[in-house]
C-alpha positions, -999 to +999 in steps of 0.1 A: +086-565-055+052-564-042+032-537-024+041-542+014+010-537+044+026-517+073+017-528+112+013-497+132+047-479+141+039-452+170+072-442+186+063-448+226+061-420+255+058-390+234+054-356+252+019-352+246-013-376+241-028-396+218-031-429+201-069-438+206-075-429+173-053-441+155-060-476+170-097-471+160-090-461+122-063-493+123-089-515+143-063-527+168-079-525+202-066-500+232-032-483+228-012-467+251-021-429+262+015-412+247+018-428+213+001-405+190+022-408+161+025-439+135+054-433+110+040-450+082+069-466+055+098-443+076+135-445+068+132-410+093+142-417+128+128-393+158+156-369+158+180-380+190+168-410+196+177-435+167+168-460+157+128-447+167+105-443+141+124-462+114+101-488+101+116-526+104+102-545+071+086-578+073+121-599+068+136-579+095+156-555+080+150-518+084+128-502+054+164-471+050+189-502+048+166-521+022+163-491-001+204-483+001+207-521-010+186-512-039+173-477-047+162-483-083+136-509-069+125-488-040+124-455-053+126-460-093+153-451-117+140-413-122+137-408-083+177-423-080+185-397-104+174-369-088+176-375-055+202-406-050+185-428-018+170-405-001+131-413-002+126-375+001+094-384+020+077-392+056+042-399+062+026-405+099-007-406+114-009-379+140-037-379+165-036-347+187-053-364+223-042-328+234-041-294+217-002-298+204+024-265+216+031-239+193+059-252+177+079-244+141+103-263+123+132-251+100+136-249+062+160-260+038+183-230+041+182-230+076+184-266+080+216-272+058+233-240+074+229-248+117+226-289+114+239-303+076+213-315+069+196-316+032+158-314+040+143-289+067+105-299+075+074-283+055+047-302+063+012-309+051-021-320+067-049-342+047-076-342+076-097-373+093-111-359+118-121-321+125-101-298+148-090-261+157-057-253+148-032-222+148-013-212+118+010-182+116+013-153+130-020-124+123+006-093+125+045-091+127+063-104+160+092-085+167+127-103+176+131-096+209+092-102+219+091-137+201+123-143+219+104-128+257+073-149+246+092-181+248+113-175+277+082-166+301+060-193+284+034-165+276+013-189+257-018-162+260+004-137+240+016-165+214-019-182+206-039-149+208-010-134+177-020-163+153-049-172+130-072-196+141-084-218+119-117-244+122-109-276+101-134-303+086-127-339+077-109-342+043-097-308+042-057-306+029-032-279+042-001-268+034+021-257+065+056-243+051+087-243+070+092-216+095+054-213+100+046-214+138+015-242+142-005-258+170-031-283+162-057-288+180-073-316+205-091-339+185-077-336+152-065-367+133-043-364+105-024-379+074+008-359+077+031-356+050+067-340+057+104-338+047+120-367+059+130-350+093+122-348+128+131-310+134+107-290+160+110-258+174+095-257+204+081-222+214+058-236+238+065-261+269+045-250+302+021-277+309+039-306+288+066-332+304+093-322+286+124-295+290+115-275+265+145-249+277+169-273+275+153-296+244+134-272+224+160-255+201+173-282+185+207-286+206+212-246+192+198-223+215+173-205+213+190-174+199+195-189+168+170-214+169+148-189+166+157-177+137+142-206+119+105-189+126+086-171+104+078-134+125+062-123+097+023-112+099+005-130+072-029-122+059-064-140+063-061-146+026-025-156+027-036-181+054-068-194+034-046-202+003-030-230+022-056-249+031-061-268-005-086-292-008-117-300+009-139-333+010-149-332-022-117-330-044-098-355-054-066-359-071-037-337-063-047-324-034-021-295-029-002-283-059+014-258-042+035-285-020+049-305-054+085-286-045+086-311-014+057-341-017+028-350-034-004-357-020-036-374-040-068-388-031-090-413-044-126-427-041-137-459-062-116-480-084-086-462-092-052-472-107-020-454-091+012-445-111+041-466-103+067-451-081+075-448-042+046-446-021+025-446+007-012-456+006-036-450+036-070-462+031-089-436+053-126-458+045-149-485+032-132-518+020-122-533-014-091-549-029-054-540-042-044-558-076-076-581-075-069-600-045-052-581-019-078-567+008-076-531+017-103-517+046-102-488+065-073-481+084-048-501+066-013-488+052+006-500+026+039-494+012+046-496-025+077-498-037+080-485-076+091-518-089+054-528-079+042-512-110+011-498-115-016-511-092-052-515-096-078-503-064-113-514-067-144-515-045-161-492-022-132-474-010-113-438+000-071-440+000-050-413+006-016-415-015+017-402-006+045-397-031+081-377-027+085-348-051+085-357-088+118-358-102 
């Protein structure tokens, strides 16, 4: 098996804007104004709608059948042994053409309990391009006022009880489960995430979409809420999630091994075998010797690629599940 280079796969007439961006990192001309996601190497489809979002491999067949034909090749005999087929792992590029709602998405616990399913949704955010965001709430929310805040859409109240948050390019942050989040217009993003589309939507007024009737996850709101996080957290607690900055390299967040893995490279480089997903966020150079890589591109490797080499004048960003 040989390393695999993704086309773009941006699900169509999502709820809020985007895709400029990610069409000018990919170098693929104008895209349409509501496709700001690319699920990169996804065997995840957009919860509801299947198949969305799953990626369709060059031969036709989707990327989640290929890999329950043959796990060991996809995922590796350690992976399979830990964690059967399940690829454990979902990477998009997100590009926010509008500041995102405040939103939260369940954990494992909560996940497993209301819908039966194994993974809930931490996330994690390697940045591109700068934006504001809002993570978690600055004091404790109260039951019954989370629960008044969402059913008046009193966004004022909601944005103005979290932690605001200024991010640069190459900055990584960790967003766990339950954690309510906006990001901000403007930001660009590698997004890794448990391999589920589960969102929580506390916010809606402004955005084409029912939020009161699709927001809760087909649960209602009085146990969907239960998924968020009420609880106040500090400044510091706050800074300790956003890792890594433009400088590191490596393992970019530590913290998230429990769920993914997330490394970044500049300058000849060569990766571990195993599952993966390789974004190549600038400059240009080669794969193995021979394949091109350039900004923008995305490429799949399965771990019966082996090892493979990176050289030239080039910045990747590297996506792996959790480590057996």
């Amino acid at each position: 098996m040989k390393p695999l280079y993704l086309p773009a796969n941006q699900p169509a007439d999502r709820f809020y804007a985007g895709g400029r961006q990610i069409a000018e990192l990919r170098g693929t001309g104008p895209s349409a104004s509501h496709e700001p996601e690319d699920w990169v190497g996804s065997a995840t489809s957009v919860f509801g709608h299947e198949p969305v979002g799953l990626t369709v491999l060059p031969d036709g067949r989707l990327l989640r059948d290929a890999i329950e034909a043959d796990p060991v090749a996809w995922l590796g005999a350690e992976h399979v042994a830990a964690f059967g087929s399940d690829p454990a792992l979902l990477v998009k590029l997100l590009d926010a053409g509008q500041r995102l709602p405040v939103h939260a998405h369940p954990d494992v616990p909560f996940a497993a309990e209301h819908l039966g399913l194994a993974h809930g949704k931490t996330e994690a955010w390697v940045v591109l391009e700068p934006a504001r965001v809002h993570l978690g709430f600055a004091r404790d929310v109260g039951v019954d006022e989370l629960a008044r805040w969402v059913r008046t859409q009193d966004t004022d109240a909601m944005l103005g009880a979290m932690h605001v948050l200024d991010l640069a390019a190459g900055d990584a942050v960790l967003v766990p489960a339950g954690l309510p989040h906006a990001i901000g217009e403007g930001a660009l993003v590698v997004e890794l995430q448990e391999p589920t589309d589960l969102s929580i939507l506390l916010e809606w007024s402004g955005f084409p979409i029912d939020g009161a009737t699709d927001g809760h996850l087909g649960l209602g709101f009085d146990v969907a809420l239960g998924a968020v996080d009420r609880r106040g957290w500090s400044a510091d607690e706050i800074a300790r999630l956003r890792g890594a900055t433009a400088a590191s390299s490596g393992d970019l967040l530590p913290d998230a091994a429990a769920f993914f893995r997330v490394e970044r490279w500049t300058g000849p480089q060569v990766l571990d075998a195993g599952l993966a997903v390789l974004v190549v966020v600038d400059g240009a150079g080669t794969l193995d010797g021979s394949s091109a890589l350039r900004r923008g591109r995305t490429v799949l490797l399965p771990a019966a690629a082996g090892p493979v080499a990176l050289d030239g004048d080039l910045q990747v960003v590297v996506c792996r599940p959790p480590r057996p």
